[in-house]
ZAMARGU-4260 file (C-alpha; in steps of 0.2 Angstrom, whole numbers, plus 5000, padded with zeros to 4 digits):
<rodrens>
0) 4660/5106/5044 | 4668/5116/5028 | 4668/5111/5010 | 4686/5108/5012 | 4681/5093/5026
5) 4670/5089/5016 | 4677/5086/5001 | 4690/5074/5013 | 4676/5065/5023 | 4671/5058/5005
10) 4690/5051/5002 | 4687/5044/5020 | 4698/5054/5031 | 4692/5057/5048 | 4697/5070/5057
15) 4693/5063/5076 | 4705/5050/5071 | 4720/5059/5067 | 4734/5052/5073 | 4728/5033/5068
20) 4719/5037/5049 | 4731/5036/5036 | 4725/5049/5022 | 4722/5043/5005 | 4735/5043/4992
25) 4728/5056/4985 | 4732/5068/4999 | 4751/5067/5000 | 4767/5065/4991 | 4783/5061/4995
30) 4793/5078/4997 | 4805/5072/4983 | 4788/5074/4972 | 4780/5089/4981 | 4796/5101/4978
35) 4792/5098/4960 | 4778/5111/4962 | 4783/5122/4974 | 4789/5140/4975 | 4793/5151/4991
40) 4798/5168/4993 | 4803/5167/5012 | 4811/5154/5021 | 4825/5142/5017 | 4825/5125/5009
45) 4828/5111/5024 | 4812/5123/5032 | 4802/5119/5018 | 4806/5102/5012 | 4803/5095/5030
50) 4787/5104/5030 | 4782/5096/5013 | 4785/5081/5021 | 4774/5082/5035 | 4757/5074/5027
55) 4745/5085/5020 | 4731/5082/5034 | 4743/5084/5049 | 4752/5102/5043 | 4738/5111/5050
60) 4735/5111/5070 | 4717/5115/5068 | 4717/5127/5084 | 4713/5139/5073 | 4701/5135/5059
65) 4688/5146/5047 | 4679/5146/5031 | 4679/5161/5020 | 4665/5168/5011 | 4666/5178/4995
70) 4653/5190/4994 | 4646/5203/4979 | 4659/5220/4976 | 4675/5210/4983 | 4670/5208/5001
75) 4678/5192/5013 | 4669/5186/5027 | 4677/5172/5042 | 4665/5160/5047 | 4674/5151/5062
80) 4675/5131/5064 | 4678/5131/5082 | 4675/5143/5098 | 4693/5145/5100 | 4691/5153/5082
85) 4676/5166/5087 | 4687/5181/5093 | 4700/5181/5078 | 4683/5179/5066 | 4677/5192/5074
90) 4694/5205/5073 | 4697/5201/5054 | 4678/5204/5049 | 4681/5220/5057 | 4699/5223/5049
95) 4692/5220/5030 | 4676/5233/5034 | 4688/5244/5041 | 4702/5246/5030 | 4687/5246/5014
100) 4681/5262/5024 | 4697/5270/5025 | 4701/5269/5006 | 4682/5275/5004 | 4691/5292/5000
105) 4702/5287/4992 | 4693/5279/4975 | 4708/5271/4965 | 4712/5262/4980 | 4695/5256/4985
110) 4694/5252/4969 | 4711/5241/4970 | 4706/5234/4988 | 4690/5227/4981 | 4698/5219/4965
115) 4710/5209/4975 | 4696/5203/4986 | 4687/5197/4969 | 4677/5181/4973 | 4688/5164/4972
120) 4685/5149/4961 | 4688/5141/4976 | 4679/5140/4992 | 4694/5143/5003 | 4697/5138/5021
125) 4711/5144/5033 | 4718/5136/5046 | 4734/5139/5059 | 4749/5130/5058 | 4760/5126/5070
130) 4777/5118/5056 | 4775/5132/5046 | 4793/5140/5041 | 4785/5156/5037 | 4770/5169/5043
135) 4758/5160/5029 | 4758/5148/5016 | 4744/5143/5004 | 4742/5126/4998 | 4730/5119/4982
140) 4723/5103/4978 | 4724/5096/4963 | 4713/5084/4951 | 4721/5071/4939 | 4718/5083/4926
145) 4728/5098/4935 | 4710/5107/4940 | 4710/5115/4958 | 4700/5104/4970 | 4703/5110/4988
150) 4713/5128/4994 | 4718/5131/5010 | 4729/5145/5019 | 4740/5143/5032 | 4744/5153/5045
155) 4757/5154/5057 | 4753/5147/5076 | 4764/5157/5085 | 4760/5174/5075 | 4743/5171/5080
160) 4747/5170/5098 | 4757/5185/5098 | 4746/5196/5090 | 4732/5190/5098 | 4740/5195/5116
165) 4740/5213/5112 | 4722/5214/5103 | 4708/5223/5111 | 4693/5228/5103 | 4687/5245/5113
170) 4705/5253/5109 | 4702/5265/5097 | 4698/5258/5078 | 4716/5265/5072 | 4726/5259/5088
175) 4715/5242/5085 | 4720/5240/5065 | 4737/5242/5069 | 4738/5229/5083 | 4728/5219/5071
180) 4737/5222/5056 | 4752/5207/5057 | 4739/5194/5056 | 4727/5206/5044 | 4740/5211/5031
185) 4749/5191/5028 | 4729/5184/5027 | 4726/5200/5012 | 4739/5194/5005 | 4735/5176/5003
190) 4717/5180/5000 | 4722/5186/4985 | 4732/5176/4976 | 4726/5166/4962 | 4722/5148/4965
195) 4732/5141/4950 | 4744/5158/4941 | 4752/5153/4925 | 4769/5155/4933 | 4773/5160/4952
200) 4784/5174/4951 | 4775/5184/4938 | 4761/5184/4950 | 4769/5186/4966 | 4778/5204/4958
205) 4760/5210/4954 | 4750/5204/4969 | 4765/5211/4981 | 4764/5227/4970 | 4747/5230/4976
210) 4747/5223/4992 | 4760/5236/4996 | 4752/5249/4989 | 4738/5245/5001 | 4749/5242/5016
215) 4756/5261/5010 | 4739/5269/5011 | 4733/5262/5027 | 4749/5266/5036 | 4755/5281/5032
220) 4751/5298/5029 | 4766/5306/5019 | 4784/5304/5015 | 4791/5319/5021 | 4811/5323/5022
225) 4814/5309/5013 | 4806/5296/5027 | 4787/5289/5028 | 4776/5298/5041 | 4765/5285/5051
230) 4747/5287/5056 | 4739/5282/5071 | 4739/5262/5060 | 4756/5261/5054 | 4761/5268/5073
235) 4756/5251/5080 | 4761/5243/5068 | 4779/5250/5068 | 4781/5248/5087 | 4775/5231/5084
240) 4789/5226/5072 | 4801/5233/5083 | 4797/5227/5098 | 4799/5208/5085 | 4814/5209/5078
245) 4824/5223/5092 | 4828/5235/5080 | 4824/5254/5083 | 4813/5262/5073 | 4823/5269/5061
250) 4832/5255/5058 | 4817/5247/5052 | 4820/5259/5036 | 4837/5252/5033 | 4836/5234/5039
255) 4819/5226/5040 | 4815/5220/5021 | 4796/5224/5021 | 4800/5241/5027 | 4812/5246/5015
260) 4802/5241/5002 | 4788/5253/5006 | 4801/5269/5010 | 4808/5263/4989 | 4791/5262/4986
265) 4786/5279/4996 | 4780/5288/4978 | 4764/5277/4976 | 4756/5289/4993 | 4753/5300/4977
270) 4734/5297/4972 | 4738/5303/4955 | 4742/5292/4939 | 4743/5276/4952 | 4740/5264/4936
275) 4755/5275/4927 | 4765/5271/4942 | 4762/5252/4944 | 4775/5248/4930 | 4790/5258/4941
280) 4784/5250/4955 | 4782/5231/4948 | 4803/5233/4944 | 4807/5237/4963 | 4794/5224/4970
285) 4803/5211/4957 | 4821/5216/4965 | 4814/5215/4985 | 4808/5198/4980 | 4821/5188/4970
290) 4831/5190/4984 | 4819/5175/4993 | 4815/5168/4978 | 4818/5147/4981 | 4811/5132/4968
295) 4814/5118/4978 | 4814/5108/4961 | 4829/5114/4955 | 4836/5120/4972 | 4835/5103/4976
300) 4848/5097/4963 | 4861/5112/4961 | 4880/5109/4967 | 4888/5115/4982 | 4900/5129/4976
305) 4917/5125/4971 | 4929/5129/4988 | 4941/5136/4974 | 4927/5148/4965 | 4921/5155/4985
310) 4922/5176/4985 | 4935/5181/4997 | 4929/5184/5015 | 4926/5203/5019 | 4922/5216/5032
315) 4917/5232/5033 | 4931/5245/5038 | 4923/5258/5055 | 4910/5270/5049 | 4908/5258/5032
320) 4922/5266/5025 | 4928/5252/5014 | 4931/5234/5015 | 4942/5224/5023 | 4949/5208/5012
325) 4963/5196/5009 | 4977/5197/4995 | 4970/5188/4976 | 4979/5173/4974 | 4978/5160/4961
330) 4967/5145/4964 | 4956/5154/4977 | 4945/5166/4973 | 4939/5159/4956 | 4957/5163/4950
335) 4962/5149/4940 | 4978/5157/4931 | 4989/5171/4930 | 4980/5176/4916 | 4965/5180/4929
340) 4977/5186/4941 | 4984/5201/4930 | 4966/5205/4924 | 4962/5206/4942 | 4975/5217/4947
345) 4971/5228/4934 | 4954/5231/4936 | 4951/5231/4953 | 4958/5250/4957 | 4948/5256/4943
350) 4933/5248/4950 | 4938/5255/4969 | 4936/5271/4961 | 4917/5269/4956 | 4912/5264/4971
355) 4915/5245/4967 | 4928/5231/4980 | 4931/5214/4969 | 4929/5199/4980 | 4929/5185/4969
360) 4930/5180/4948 | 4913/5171/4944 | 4919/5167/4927 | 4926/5170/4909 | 4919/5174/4890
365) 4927/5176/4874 | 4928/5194/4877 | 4932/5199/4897 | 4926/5192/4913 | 4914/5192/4926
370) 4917/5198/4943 | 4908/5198/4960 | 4910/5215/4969 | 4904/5223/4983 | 4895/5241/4984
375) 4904/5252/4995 | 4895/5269/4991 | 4876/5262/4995 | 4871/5266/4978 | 4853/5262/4971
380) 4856/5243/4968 | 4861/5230/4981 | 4877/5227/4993 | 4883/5214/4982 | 4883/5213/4963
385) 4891/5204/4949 | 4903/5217/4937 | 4906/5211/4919 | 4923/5219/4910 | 4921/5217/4890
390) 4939/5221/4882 | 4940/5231/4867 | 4942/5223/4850 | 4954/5229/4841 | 4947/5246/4831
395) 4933/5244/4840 | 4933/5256/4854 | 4920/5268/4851 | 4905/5251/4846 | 4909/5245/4862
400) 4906/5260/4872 | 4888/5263/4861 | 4887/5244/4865 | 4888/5247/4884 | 4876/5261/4884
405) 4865/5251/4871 | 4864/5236/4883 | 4860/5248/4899 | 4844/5255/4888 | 4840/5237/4887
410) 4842/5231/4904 | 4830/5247/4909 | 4817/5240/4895 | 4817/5223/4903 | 4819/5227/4919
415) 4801/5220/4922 | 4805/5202/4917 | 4808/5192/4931 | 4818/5177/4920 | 4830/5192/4913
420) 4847/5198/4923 | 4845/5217/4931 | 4858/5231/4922 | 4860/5244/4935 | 4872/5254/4927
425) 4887/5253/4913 | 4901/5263/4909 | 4920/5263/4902 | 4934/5259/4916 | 4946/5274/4918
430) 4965/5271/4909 | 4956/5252/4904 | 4952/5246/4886 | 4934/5239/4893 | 4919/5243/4895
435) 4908/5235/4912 | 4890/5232/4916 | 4885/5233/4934 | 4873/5219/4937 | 4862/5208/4949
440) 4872/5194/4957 | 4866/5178/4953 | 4874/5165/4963 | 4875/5151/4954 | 4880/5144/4936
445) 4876/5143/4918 | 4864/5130/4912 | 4876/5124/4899 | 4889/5120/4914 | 4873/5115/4926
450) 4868/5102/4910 | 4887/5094/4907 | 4884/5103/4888 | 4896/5116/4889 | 4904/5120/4873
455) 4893/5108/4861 | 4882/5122/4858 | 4882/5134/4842 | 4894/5150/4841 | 4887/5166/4848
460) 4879/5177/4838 | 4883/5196/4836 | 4870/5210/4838 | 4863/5212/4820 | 4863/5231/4814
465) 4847/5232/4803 | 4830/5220/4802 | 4831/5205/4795 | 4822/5206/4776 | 4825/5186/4770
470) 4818/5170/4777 | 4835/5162/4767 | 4847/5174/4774 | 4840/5169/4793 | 4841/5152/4787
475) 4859/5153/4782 | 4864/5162/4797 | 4858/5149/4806 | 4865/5136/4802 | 4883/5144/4800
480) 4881/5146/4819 | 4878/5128/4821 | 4892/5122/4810 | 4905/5134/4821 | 4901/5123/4838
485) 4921/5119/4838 | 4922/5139/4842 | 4913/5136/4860 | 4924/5122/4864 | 4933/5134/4877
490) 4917/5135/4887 | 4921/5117/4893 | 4937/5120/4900 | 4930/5129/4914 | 4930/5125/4931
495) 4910/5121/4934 | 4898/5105/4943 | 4884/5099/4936 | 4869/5095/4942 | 4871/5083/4959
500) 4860/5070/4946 | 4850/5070/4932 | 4837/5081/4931 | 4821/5073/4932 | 4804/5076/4919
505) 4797/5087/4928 | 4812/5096/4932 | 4816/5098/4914 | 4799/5105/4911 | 4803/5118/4924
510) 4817/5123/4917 | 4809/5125/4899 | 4794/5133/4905 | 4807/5148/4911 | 4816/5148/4898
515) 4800/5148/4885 | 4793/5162/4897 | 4808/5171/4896 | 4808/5173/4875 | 4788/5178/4877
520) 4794/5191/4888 | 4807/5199/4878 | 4796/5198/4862 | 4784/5207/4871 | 4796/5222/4878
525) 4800/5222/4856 | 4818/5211/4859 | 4825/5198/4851 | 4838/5188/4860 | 4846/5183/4844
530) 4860/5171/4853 | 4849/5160/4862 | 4858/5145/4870 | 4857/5136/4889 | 4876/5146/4892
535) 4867/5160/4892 | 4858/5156/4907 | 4858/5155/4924 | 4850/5146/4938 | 4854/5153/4953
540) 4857/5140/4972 | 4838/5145/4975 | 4832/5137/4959 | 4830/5153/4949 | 4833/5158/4931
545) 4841/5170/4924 | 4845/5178/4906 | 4861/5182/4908 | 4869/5191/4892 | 4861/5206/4884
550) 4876/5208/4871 | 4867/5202/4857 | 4848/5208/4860 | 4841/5218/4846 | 4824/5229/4841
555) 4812/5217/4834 | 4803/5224/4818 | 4795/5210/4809 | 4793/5191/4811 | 4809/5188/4805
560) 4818/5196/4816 | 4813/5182/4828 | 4815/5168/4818 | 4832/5164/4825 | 4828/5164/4844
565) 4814/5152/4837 | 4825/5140/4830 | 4840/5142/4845 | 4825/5138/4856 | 4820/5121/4847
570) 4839/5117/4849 | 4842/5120/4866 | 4826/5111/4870 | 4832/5094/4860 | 4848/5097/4871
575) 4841/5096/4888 | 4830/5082/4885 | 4845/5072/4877 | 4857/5076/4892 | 4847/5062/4905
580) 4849/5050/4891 | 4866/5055/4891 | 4869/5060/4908 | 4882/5045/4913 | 4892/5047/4901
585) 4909/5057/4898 | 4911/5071/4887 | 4894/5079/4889 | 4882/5077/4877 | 4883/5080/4856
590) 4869/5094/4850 | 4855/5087/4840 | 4860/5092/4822 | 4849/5102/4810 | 4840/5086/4803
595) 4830/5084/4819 | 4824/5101/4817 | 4821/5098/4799 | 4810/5084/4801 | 4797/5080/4816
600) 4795/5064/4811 | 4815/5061/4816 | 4813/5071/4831 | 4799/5062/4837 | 4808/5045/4834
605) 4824/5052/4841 | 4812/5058/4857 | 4807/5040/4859 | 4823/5031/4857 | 4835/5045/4869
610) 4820/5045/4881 | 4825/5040/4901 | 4812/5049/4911 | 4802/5030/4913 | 4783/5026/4908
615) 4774/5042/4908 | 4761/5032/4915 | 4769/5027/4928 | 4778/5041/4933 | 4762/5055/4931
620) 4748/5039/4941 | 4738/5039/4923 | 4737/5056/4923 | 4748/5058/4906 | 4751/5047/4893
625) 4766/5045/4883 | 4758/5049/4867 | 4752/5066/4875 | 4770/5069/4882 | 4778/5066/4865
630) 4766/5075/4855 | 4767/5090/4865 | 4786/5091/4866 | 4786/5087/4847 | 4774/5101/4844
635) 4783/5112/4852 | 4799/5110/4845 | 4790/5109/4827 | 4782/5127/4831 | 4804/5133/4833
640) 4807/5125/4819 | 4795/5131/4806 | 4793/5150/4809 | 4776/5146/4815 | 4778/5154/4834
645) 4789/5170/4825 | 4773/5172/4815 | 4759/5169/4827 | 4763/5173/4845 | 4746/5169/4851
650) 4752/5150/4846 | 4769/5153/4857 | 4758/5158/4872 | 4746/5141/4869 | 4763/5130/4865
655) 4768/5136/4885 | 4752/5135/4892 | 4751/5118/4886 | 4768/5112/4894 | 4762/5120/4912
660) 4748/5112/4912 | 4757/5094/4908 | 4770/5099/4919 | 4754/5101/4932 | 4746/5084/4928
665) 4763/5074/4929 | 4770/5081/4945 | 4758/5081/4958 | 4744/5086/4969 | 4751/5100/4977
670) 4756/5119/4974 | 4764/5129/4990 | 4767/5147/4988 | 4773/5157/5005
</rodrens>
């Protein structure tokens, strides 16, 4: 018996008596409570949610069951549970030895191979699954006080029995990697991930960065005339995946998601500068993977799309020549008026021209509008994209076109930062008065819109042309914002759904975790987002968020110069809490004025008095108090407020940490990561 059975023998769970024991309390959660704390990259939603509510001790099917043993210079070793178990023990024992002697020669990579398989916190068992809506998940216990107790991986049943048909251990050790290799590659990748990461995504982009860097050097050879050359490994292993899915090999390249990944990631075979390379390579691993990305916390609550706001349906002319689509029309399409009608007739042959079909309006700002198009010359960003179109003010022509090119430079500079929008490209439409920013699609809406908020928030902000020099003069920029709210007022004339309820505790935490992460990030590329407010953010239908508007991002140069995003954050952070005390009433909800941020006593009280998340203690089992809740969210909002974050990032970084780990200890036992 493992450490894991262990550890569920003390709690009284008996495994012999399965079907009749009911598991502790401990051991489960509803899955309305267990998508608070999960996040997938593969898979869809209903997959998940009805595996989340299968009880913890009956997910895995135990045919197939090990312990995993950590030993000295990142090695792994399978101890089987059962004789069923013996063979596969046996292969993957073989498969890490192996694939650590052919990177032997190779010593950055040996290197890398033995840091991932660093020694766990965790003893860490493995078991197969037979529910399981994707090749692997891996699953952590938690304590009351959010410390892991118990990790497990799950593997899939029926990849197991698949590969398994076609092992054979006296083929060839190459032929018998690659035969291998399905199984071996998903359990590397589990293997190392970290027990409890301080957010998912940011650790997924790195460990899938390396893991394919691995996968790279143990299949292929070379990337010659433009397309990776398999060895003797990646030759099974291709065939494999082809035989799966029944496409052709060379479709693989253009089809299968994992292979194009590699072929993008081709330049890595180079053994030179690898750790100079990681950076370029992080950028197209964050691209392949937001594309899965799904938070069944908020994904559980986001609105069906407006039928009104759907993209025209489209098809691809013979030989991809084009699209097919139907006329624009107003009221489909996202076309509310005839104002949008003209401006869609008038930029869409200038956009066939780059390369770019419209198929739908996402929506409006004060200076152009956002369009969905579709990429009809295969460039080097994704079949479908958004396309933002910002008209000329008047006299100023040539500060728009340095904008366009300013806020490209930007995108390229935060092109890391999972929680920021991607700017592929920028430009000035031919015989147009605009400028327009090529961008990810994020199918969604803005959290203003999402929140019922819209338009209650302050005026946008302008990019500011020198550092700011004067804590008064940021002051009083401020606060002229906040007295301009009437400004925005347009925002809430806008077609847009709100949530499908009130968002729950823990579900605002995630949303001001991302948002809190996303101004650590752009302080740390040397930005300031200068106009910080929940309508510049999105949350895409998967639960993902996005910073939407680089308009008014500027260099930082001293503390100062983000002081303003400070003090926007404490706002919009008043706001979301406000809007479940709120949330049944019409008219949205009125911002917090500059009194609660001048004053934590009066935020503290106005916390306690607008409050509808329920006792604390209650809600989290005694894991939380009220006290500790309020005094964290206080504290956090104090730090905006006094220039305190802006001066000492260090306490920024400590303010988050502390909300994950409360967000941790309120919402459950449970984190599941595909």
């Amino acid at each position: 018996m493992g450490i894991f059975e262990d550890f569920l023998e003390s709690l009284g769970f008996n495994e012999k008596a399965l079907p009749r024991v009911k598991p502790p309390k401990t051991l489960t959660l509803p899955a309305s409570a267990s998508g608070l704390s999960t996040t997938v990259f593969d898979g869809d939603a209903a997959a998940w949610s009805a595996h989340l509510d299968i009880l913890w001790t009956l997910r895995p099917d135990r045919r197939f069951a090990w312990n995993v043993q950590f030993g000295d210079r990142g090695t792994v070793r399978l101890f089987a549970r059962n004789a069923d178990s013996e063979p596969w023990a046996a292969e993957l024992n073989w498969a890490f030895e192996y694939v650590a002697e052919c990177l032997e020669r190779k010593p950055q990579l040996h290197k890398i191979y033995r840091e991932m398989l660093e020694p766990s916190r965790l003893p860490l068992s493995v078991f197969s699954s037979a529910c399981l809506p994707s090749p692997s998940s891996r699953e952590t216990l938690l304590d009351g006080q959010s410390h892991p107790v118990a990790t497990r991986v799950l593997l899939n049943s029926t990849l197991l029995d698949d590969v398994a048909a076609q092992l054979c251990p006296s083929e060839r050790k190459p032929v018998r990697l690659g035969r291998c290799w399905p199984v071996f590659q998903t359990l590397l990748r589990q293997v190392a991930r970290h027990t409890v990461p301080r957010d998912r995504f940011i650790e997924r982009i790195e460990e899938t960065t390396l893991w394919a860097l691995i996968n790279l050097h143990v299949l292929y050879e070379e990337r010659k005339q433009g397309k990776l050359v398999c060895n003797a490994v990646g030759e099974e292993f291709e065939q494999w995946e082809a035989r799966r899915t029944g496409l052709s090999r060379n479709e693989l390249y253009t089809r299968h998601p994992f292979f194009r990944l590699l072929n993008d990631l081709s330049f890595l075979l180079s053994e030179k500068a690898i750790d100079s390379l990681l950076p370029t390579a992080q950028v197209i691993v964050r691209d392949f993977l937001d594309s899965g990305y799904l938070r069944l916390s908020l994904a559980s609550i986001m609105p069906t799309v407006l039928e009104s706001s759907m993209h025209m349906p489209f098809e691809w002319r013979e030989g991809g020549k084009g699209i097919r689509t139907p006329k624009p029309e107003i009221g489909q399409f996202g076309i509310v008026d005839s104002d949008d009608f003209d401006a869609w007739k008038n930029v869409a042959p200038a956009f066939a021209d780059i390369g770019l079909g419209i198929i739908g309006q996402l929506g409006m700002g004060q200076f152009g509008r956002v369009y969905e198009a579709v990429n009809l010359h295969g460039a080097k960003f994704p079949e479908r994209v958004a396309v933002k179109v910002d008209r000329f003010r008047k006299g100023h022509k040539k500060e728009a076109i340095e904008s366009a090119e300013t806020i490209l430079g930007i995108g390229r500079d935060l092109a890391a930062s999972p929680h920021v929008i991607r700017v592929f490209d920028a430009g000035k439409l031919q015989k147009q008065r605009a400028t327009y920013h090529i961008l990810q699609l994020v199918e969604g809406d803005t959290l203003d819109h999402l929140l019922g908020i819209a338009g209650t928030e302050h005026a946008s902000m302008l990019r500011p042309q020198e550092m700011r020099r004067s804590h008064a003069r940021v002051t009083e920029e401020i606060f002229k914002l906040i007295e301009k709210t009437k400004d925005e007022s347009w925002r809430a004339t806008r077609r847009a759904l709100r949530f499908t309820r009130a968002p729950s505790l823990n579900q605002m935490l995630d949303i001001l975790v991302s948002t809190a992460l996303w101004v650590e990030e752009v302080h740390d590329a040397g930005y300031a987002v200068n106009d910080l407010k929940n309508g510049n953010v999105m949350i895409n239908r998967g639960g993902q968020f996005k910073a939407i508007d680089l308009d008014s991002y500027s260099p930082v140069f001293n503390a100062l110069d983000k002081m303003t995003d400070f003090f926007f954050l404490g706002i919009a952070t008043l706001q979301m809490l406000a809007t479940a005390a709120t949330w049944t009433k019409p008219g949205g909800v009125p911002p917090p004025r500059v009194a609660l941020m001048e004053d934590s006593v009066a935020f503290t009280e106005y916390l306690r008095k607008a409050w509808n998340f329920g006792e604390i203690e209650a809600v989290s089992d005694g894991r939380v108090s009220s006290a500790e809740m309020f005094s964290t969210l206080a504290a956090f909002v104090n730090g905006c407020r006094a220039g305190g974050f802006a001066e000492a990032p260090a306490s920024f970084t400590a303010a988050i940490d502390g909300i994950i780990d409360l967000k941790r200890r309120l919402s459950g036992k449970e984190i599941v990561v595909e």
